[in-house]
C-alpha positions, 0 to 999 in steps of 0.5 A, a space after each residue: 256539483 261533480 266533477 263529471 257534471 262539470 265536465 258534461 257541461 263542457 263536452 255536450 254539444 248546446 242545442 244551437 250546435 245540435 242543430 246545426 250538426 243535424 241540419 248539415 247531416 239532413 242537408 247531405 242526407 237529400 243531396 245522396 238520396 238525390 244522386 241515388 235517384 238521378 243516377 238510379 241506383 238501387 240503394 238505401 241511405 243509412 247515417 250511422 255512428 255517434 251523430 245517429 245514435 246522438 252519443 257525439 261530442 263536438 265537432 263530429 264525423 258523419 258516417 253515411 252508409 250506402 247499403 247495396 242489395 244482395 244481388 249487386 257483385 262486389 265489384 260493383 259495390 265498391 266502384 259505384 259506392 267509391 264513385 258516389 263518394 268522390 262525385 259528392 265528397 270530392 274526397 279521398 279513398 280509404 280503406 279499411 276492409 273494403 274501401 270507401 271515401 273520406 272527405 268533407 261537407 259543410 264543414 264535416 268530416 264524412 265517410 262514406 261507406 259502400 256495404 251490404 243491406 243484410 237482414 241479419 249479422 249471419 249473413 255478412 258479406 263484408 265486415 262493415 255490413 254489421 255497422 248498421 246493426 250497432 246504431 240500431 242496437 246503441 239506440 234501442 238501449 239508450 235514453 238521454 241520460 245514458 248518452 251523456 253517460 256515453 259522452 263521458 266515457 269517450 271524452 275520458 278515454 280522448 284524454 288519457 289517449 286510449 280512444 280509437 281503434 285505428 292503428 296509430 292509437 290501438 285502442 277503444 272504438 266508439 262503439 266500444 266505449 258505448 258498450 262498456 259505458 252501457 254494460 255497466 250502468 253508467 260512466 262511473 260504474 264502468 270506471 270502478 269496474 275497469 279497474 278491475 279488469 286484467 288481461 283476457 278480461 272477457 265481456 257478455 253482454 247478450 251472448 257469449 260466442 266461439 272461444 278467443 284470445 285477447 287482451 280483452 274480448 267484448 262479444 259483439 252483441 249483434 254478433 257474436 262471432 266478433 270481439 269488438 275490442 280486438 283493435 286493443 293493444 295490451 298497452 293501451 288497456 293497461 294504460 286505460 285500467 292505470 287511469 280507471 285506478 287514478 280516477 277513483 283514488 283522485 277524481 281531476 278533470 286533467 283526466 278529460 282535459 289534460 295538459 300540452 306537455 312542455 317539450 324537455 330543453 336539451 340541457 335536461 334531455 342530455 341530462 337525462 341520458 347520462 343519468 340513464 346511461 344510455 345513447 340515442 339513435 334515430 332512425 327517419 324514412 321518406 314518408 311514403 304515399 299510402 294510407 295514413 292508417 295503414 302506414 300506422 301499421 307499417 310504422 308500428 311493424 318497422 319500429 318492432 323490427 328494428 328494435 328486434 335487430 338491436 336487441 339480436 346484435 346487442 345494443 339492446 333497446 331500452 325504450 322507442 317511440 315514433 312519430 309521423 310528419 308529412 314528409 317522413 316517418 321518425 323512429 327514436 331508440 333508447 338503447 344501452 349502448 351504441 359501441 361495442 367491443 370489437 370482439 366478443 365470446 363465441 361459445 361453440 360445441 362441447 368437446 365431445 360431440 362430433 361437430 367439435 373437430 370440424 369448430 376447432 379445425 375452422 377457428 385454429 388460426 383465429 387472429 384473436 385467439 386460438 379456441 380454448 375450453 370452457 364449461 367443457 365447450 370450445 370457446 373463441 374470441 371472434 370479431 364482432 360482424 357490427 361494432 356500432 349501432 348505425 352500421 348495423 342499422 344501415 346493413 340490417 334494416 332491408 331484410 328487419 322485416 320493416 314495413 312494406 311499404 317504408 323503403 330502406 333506401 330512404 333511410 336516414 340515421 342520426 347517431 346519439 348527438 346528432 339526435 339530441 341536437 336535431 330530433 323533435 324535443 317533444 318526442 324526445 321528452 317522450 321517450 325519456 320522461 313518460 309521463 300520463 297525460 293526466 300527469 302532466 
């Protein structure tokens, strides 16, 4: 038996867990179609995702859909389709293009989505109005064998880490994942494929649309004018081709169900450091009270600015990660140095052009050094603006172009020790021993 039946076995819902998932989505299936009628509302009720196309693995989200016709303003979608969300969700707000309500029923997650009841993908007026269009479209080229297919292709992509559009992942939607899968002819088919993939890997399924550019670009097959796959970082495609690879040369089932790593002590993390040379510097932030997706996004912006920052004032990152909690928000930096000389070389212009007078004239009494000529330029030795990286940070990172929300004034900095004495192993294991998660 291969190892892909063996894995099917373990990820496809029995048909007593069916049942039950299918039972508890009717049951909530009457009970909106029931508000929808007492309170009514002119609105059709659409359940769509992996339960509607019967691609899911265990334990799945339930995505409903309440589909507003044409005539019903903006405005008014989002307060009566949020307002029906809370009164039967009891849930939270969301917001993805528009906003719509997350919570649970029965022991489900579920979204509850407002949209638009278009006749055709031409005539969107929100982005989500297309969803609809994607189950119909997932379940008219499917048979049984092909969602099991599907499974595979999800369950691989959750434990190599790649799945999921959100921003903390960056990766491959669901509906992505079934495209591929179903482009291609199966699970192993695609796997053989991907490895093939590099950057700007462009797929067509039914029709090609306007020109883009992306690490990846899937025409949408319901439309055109959008790249299913434009969530995907170049990092996560990369790490998804790299386990496609691994795959076809060591087929292993830690590609499906990979390991809990094992934190590093901190004996081998400081190891670690002094083999690499290098020091740490952690930055940490209240976590702010906004959307979890999108403070992903905002985690993302603030660890790309700091690093910028460290690198234009010569401490140089090497490598970073990050992690959320619920009280804030974590940065490590992995960075060549952490002091730096007090002085350092000033190149100014060459001797003969104009402004050369006006740079000898600002720097003649300079206190270390009197400007001197090199490669024809006027050069000095001038006193650095910052001498460590923790200095640097705590002046640097309200203007660094961090998140928007991610506020400064909360900030907290641990230098090298103070980093290895008190930051999460784990995410330290992480920055200084990467390792694939079927590697482990």
């Amino acid at each position: 038996m291969s190892i892909e039946s063996d894995v099917l076995k373990r990820i496809k819902p029995t048909a007593e867990e069916t049942e039950s998932i299918l039972n508890r989505a009717e049951s909530l299936k009457k009970e909106v179609l029931n508000y929808v009628s007492v309170h009514k509302l002119d609105i059709n009720v659409k359940f769509v995702g992996s339960v509607a196309k019967g691609t899911f693995l265990s334990d799945p989200d339930l995505d409903v859909f309440l589909m507003f016709p044409l005539y019903v303003p903006r405005e008014e979608l989002e307060k009566i389709g949020l307002k029906a969300g809370e009164d039967i969700l009891h849930g939270e707000q969301m917001y993805a293009e528009h906003p719509y309500i997350r919570g649970t029923y029965e022991d489900l997650d579920v979204d509850m989505v407002p949209c638009y009841n278009i006749a055709s993908t031409e005539n969107l007026l929100t982005s989500v109005d297309r969803t609809p269009f994607h189950t119909d479209y997932i379940l008219s080229k499917t048979d049984g064998q092909m969602k099991d297919e599907i499974r595979l292709m999800k369950k691989f992509m959750k434990g190599i880490g790649t799945y999921g559009a959100e921003p903390n992942t960056r990766g491959f939607s669901g509906y992505m994942c079934e495209l591929i899968t179903l482009h291609y002819g199966g699970f192993i088919d695609a796997i053989i494929a991907a490895a093939e993939w590099k950057e700007g890997v462009t797929i067509v399924i039914e029709k090609r649309g306007p020109p883009m550019v992306a690490p990846i670009v899937l025409y949408d097959p319901v439309d055109p004018r959008r790249n299913v796959a434009s969530a995907v970082h170049i990092d996560t495609l990369a790490e998804f081709i790299t386990a496609c690879k691994s795959y076809i040369r060591m087929p292993d089932e830690k590609f499906f169900f990979p390991k809990d790593r094992i934190p590093l002590d901190k004996d081998t993390l400081i190891m670690k450091t002094e083999l690499h040379g290098t020091r740490l510097v952690t930055v940490k932030f209240t976590r702010p009270e906004v959307n979890e997706d999108n403070l992903h996004s905002q985690l993302w912006k603030t660890q790309y600015a700091l690093s910028a920052k460290l690198d234009a004032f010569s401490f140089n990152v090497l490598r970073a990660v990050h992690k959320m909690t619920d009280k804030e928000v974590v940065i490590v930096f992995e960075i060549e140095r952490d002091i730096l000389s007090k002085t350092y070389k000033h190149i100014g212009p060459p001797v003969w052009v104009k402004t050369s007078a006006a740079f000898h004239e600002k720097w003649k009494n300079n206190e270390f050094g009197e400007p001197f000529i090199e490669n024809g330029h006027w050069t000095v030795i001038a006193e650095r603006m910052y001498f460590t990286a923790a200095e640097m940070l705590t002046d640097e990172a309200a203007i660094a172009g961090i998140g928007r929300e991610i506020k400064p004034t909360t900030m907290k900095i641990m230098d090298h020790n103070a980093t290895l004495n008190d930051t999460d192993p784990k995410l330290l294991t992480e920055l200084l021993d990467p390792k694939h998660s079927w590697e482990v």
